[in-house]
N, C-alpha and C positions, 0 to 999 in steps of 0.2 A: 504493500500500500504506500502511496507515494503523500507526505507531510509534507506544505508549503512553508516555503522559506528556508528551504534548504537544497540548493541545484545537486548536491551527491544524491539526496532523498529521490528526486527523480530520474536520476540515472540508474540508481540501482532498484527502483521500482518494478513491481510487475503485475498485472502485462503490459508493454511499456508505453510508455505517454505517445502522441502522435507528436510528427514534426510542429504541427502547430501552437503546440504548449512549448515545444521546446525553442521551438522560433520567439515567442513570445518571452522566456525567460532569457532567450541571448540578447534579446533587444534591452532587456531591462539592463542586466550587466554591463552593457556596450554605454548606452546613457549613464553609468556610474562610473566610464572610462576605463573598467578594468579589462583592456582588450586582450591581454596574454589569458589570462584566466576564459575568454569565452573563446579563444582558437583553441586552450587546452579541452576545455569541454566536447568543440566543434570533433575533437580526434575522435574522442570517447565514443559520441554517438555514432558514428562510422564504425568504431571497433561492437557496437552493439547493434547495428544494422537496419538501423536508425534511417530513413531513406529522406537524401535532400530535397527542400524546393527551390524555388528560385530568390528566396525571400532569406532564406537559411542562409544562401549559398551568396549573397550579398553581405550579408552580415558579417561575413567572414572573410571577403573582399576588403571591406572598409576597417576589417580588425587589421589586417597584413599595411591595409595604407598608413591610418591613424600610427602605426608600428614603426616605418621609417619601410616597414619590409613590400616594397612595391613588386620586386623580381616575385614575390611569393604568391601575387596576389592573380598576376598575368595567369598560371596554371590555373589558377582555379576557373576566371575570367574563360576559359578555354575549355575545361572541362563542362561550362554552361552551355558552349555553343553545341556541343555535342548532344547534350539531352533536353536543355530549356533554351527560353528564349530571353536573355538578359532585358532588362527593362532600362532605362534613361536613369533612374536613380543609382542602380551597378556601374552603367559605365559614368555618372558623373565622380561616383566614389574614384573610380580608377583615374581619371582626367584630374582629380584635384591632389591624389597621390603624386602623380606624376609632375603637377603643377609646381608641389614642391619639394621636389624630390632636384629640379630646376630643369627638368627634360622637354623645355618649350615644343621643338621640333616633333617629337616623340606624343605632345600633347594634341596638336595641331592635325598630325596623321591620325589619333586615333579617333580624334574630335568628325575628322573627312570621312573616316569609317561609319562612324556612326550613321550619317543621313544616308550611305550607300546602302547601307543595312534597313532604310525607310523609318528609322527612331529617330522621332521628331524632339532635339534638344530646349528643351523645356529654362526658364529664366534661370533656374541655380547652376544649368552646365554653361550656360551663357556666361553668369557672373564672375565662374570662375575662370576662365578664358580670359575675359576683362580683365581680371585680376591679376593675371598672368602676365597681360601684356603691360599692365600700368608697372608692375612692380621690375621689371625687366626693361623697362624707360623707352618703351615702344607706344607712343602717345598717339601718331596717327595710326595704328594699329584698335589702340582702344577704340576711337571714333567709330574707324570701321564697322568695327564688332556689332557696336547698337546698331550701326545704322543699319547693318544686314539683320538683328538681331527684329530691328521694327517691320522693317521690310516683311518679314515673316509673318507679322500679328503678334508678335509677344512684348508688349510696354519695357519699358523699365520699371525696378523698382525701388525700393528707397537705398541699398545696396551701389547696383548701377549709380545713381544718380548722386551719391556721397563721393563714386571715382573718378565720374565725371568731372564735378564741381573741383574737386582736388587737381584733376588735370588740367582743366581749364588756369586755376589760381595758380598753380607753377607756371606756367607758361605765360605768367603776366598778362591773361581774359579773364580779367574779374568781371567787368560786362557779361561776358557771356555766361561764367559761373550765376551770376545772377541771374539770369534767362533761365539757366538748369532749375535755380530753387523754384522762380516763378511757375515755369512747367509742371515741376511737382506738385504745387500747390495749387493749380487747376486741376489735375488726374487725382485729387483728394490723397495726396501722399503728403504728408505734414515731416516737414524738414523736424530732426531731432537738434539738438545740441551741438554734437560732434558735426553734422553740417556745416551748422550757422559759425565755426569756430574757424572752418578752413575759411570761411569768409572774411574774417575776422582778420583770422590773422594774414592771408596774400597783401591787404594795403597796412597793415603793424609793419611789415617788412618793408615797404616802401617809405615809410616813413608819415603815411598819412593818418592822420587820428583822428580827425575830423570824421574820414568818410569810416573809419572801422565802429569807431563811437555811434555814428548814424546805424549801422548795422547791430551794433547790442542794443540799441533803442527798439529796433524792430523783430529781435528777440525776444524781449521782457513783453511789447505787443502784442506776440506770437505765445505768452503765456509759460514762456520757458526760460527756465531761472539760466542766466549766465552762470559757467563752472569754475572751477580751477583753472581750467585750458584757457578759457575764455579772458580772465583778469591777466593771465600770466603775458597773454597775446599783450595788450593795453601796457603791463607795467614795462615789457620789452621796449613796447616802441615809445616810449617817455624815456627810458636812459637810453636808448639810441641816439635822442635830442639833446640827452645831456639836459632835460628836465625834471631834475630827481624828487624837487616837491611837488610835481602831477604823480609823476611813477609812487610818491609817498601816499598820495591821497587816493589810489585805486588801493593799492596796498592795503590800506586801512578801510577803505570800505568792502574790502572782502573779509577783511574778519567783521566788520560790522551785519553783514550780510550771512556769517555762520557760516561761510566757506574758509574752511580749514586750510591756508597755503601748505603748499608740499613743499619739500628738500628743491625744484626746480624754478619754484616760483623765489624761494627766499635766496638761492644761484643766482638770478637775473637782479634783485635788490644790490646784492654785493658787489655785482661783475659793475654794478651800473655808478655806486658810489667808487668803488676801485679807479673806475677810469676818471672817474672827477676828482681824485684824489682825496677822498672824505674821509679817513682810514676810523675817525670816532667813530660815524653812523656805520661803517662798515664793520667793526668790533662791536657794537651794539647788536646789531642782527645776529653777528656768529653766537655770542653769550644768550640772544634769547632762542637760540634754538637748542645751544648745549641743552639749557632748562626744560623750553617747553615740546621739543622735537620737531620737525622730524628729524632722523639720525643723520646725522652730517656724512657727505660723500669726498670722494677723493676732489672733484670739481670744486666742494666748498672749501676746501684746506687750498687747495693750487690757486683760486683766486684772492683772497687773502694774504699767504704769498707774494703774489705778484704785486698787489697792493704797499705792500710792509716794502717790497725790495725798489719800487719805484720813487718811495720817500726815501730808502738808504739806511730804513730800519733792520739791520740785518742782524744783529742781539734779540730783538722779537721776530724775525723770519724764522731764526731755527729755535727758540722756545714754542711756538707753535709747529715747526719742525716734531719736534720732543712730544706736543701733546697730541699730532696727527697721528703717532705711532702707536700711543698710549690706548687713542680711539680703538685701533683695530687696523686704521686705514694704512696700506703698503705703497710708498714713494712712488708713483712712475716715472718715466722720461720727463714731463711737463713742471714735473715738481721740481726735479732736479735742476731742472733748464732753468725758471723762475730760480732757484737758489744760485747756480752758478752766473747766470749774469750778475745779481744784487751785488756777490762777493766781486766782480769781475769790476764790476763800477766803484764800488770802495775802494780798490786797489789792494785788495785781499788777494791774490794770484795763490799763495800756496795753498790756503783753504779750497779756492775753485779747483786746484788740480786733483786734489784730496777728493772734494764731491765725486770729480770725472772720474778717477779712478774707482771710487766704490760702486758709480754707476755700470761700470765695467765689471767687475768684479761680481755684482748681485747679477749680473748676465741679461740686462736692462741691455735692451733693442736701440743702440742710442741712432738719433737721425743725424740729418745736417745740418740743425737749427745747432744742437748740441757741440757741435765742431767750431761751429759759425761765433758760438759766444765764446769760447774758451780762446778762439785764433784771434781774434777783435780783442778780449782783454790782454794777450801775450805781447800782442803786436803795440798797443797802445804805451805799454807799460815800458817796451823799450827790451820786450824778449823775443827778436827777431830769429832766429836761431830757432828756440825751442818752438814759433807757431812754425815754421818752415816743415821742423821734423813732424808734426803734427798733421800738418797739411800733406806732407805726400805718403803719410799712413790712411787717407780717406782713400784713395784708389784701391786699394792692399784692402781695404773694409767692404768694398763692392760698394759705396753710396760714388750718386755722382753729382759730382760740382755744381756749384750757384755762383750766380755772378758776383753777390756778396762773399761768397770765398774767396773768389779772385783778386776781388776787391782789397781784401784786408792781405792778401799774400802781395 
C-alpha cells in the first residue's frame, strides 16, 4: 500500500502507481528544485517497469538541462522521437539548456527543426531565443525575432517587452523604449518596476535628471512604489554632477520612504563624495553601515581607499587596510593599485615596492595599471634604472604596453 508523502512509499508500493501519479510527484520535486533526486527516481521507475509518457519523459529532459547536463538530455530528447511525439514545452526545455549552456548556433538549428517538424513555437521558446540573442549583444537579431515572432500571431509579453525596452535604452532609443512601454500598456500589459527602472536609468546615464525624474513621477502614477534600483539610478546620476546635496536628499528620502539602501546604493554615496573629495561625509556613510549594514564589500573598502590616498592620507589608507582584513574582505589588484599609487605620491617608493611585491607573491593577476603606477613613481623619484628593469619584465609577463608606459619609460 502506497502512504503519501513519501516518493520511496510509492516506489516500493504495490501494485504499482501508474505513470500519472508518478508524473505528478516528479513535477512536485522538480518545483522544489531537487533535480538529481527526480533523474534518480526517473532510473528507478525504469528498473521497475514503470512505462514513460511524454510528460515523464520531459520532466527528465528539463532535470539533465536545469543540471548543466545538456549532452544527457539530447538521448532522451531522441528516445521520444522514437515512440512519442515531443511537445513545444520539451523542446523549449532543450533550447533554453542549450541557451545556456552558450550553444547559440546549436540553439538556432534546433529552434529550424522545430517548425520543420510542424511545432508551432509558442511565446516562452520565443523569449528564450530573444534572450539569447540580447545577452550575446546581437541586438538586430532581437528585433528580428519579435518581428517574425508577431508576424506569426503571437504578441509579446511583458518578458519580451522588458528586453526590448533594455535594448532599445543601451543603444541610446529611449524614444522608442518608451513606445515599447506605451504599447504595453494599450495590449493591457502593465509595465512592472524592473521596466520602468531600465527607463530610468538609460537618461541617469546620460546625465539627465530632469527627464529620469519625469519618469519616477509616472511610476508612482502608475501606482508602483519606486525600489532600491530605482533611487540608486537618481543618486548615480547627482554625483555624476558632482551634486552630492540632490544625490543626499534622494538618499534620505529613501529611507524616509522604508526603502532599505543596499551595500550598492551606499557604493555610489561614497564613490560620489570620494570624487568630490569629502572624505568626512564619506567616513560617515562607511561607520553607519559598519552599524546598521549592509555588510561592507570589497568595492566599499577600494573606494574609501582611493579617497584616503587622493588627500595623501596614507597612515589611515592602510589602518582601514588592517580593518578590510579584519572584515573578512581579501585585497585585490584594485586595492593594491589605490594603495601603491597613494604610497607612490608621498614619495614612499620602498613601501610601494613592498605592496608590488606581496601582490606578486599572494599570486594576485596584477594588470598594466599596476606597472603603470609603480614605473611613474620610480621614474619621478629619480629611479630611472630600477623603472627600466621593470618595464622590460612586462613583455617577459605577457601584458602589452600602453602609451602611458611608454610615456613614463
Amino acid at each position: 500500500m502506497y502512504v503519501r508523502g513519501n516518493p520511496k512509499n510509492m516506489i516500493q508500493s504495490y501494485p504499482k502507481p501508474s505513470i500519472v501519479e508518478f508524473t505528478k510527484l516528479l513535477a512536485a520535486i522538480v518545483r522544489m528544485k531537487h533535480y538529481a533526486i527526480t533523474v534518480s527516481m526517473c532510473s528507478q521507475m525504469e528498473l521497475l517497469g514503470v512505462y514513460w509518457d511524454v510528460y515523464s519523459l520531459s520532466i527528465l529532459v528539463n532535470c539533465f538541462c536545469q543540471l548543466g547536463q545538456i549532452d544527457l538530455g539530447f538521448p532522451v530528447l531522441g528516445n521520444m522521437l522514437n515512440g512519442f511525439k515531443p511537445n513545444i514545452v520539451t523542446y523549449s526545455t532543450v533550447i533554453d539548456g542549450l541557451c545556456k549552456k552558450g550553444s547559440l548556433n546549436e540553439t538556432l538549428h534546433l529552434f529550424s527543426q522545430v517548425k520543420v517538424k510542424g511545432i508551432r513555437p509558442d511565446i516562452v521558446s520565443y523569449n528564450i531565443l530573444i534572450d539569447a540573442h540580447y545577452k550575446d549583444g546581437k541586438i538586430f537579431e532581437v528585433i528580428d525575432t519579435v518581428d517574425t515572432m508577431k508576424k506569426q500571431g503571437i504578441e509579446p509579453d511583458v518578458v519580451t517587452y522588458i528586453i526590448l525596452v533594455d535594448v532599445h535604452c543601451r543603444e541610446g532609443m529611449v524614444s522608442e523604449a518608451k513606445d515599447d512601454v506605451g504599447t504595453m500598456i494599450k495590449q493591457g500589459i502593465e509595465p512592472d518596476v524592473v521596466t520602468y527602472n531600465i527607463l530610468v536609468d538609460a537618461p541617469c546615464r546620460e546625465g539627465m535628471v530632469s527627464e529620469a525624474e519625469d519618469i519616477v513621477d509616472a511610476i508612482i502614477k502608475h501606482n508602483i512604489e519606486p525600489n532600491v534600483v530605482t533611487y540608486s539610478a537618481l543618486i548615480n546620476c547627482h554625483c555624476l554632477q558632482n551634486k552630492m546635496y540632490k544625490a543626499r536628499k534622494v538618499f534620505q528620502l529613501m529611507l524616509k520612504k522604508g526603502c532599505a539602501p543596499d551595500i550598492f546604493s551606499y557604493n555610489i554615496m561614497i564613490n560620489g563624495y570620494c570624487e568630490a573629495k569629502r572624505i568626512d561625509e564619506e567616513m560617515e556613510l562607511f561607520h553607519e553601515i559598519s552599524q546598521k549594514g549592509p555588510i561592507l564589500d570589497i568595492v566599499t573598502h577600494n573606494t574609501l581607499m582611493q579617497g584616503m590616498c587622493k588627500l595623501g592620507k596614507i597612515s589611515s589608507t592602510c589602518e582601514l587596510l588592517m580593518k578590510m582584513i579584519a572584515f573578512g574582505q581579501v585585497p585585490n589588484v584594485v586595492t593594491c593599485s589605490f594603495l601603491s599609487n597613494g604610497l607612490c605620491k608621498c614619495d614612499k617608493l620602498e613601501e610601494a615596492l613592498e605592496v608590488f611585491q606581496a601582490m606578486r607573491n599572494s599570486k594576485l593577476e596584477l594588470d598594466i595599471v599596476c606597472y603603470n603606477i609603480l614605473i611613474d613613481g620610480l621614474c619621478k623619484s629619480g629611479y630611472i634604472e630600477v623603472g627600466k628593469e621593470l618595464f622590460h619584465k612586462l613583455s617577459v609577463n605577457g601584458l602589452k604596453l600602453g602609451v602611458y608606459t611608454f610615456y613614463n619609460d
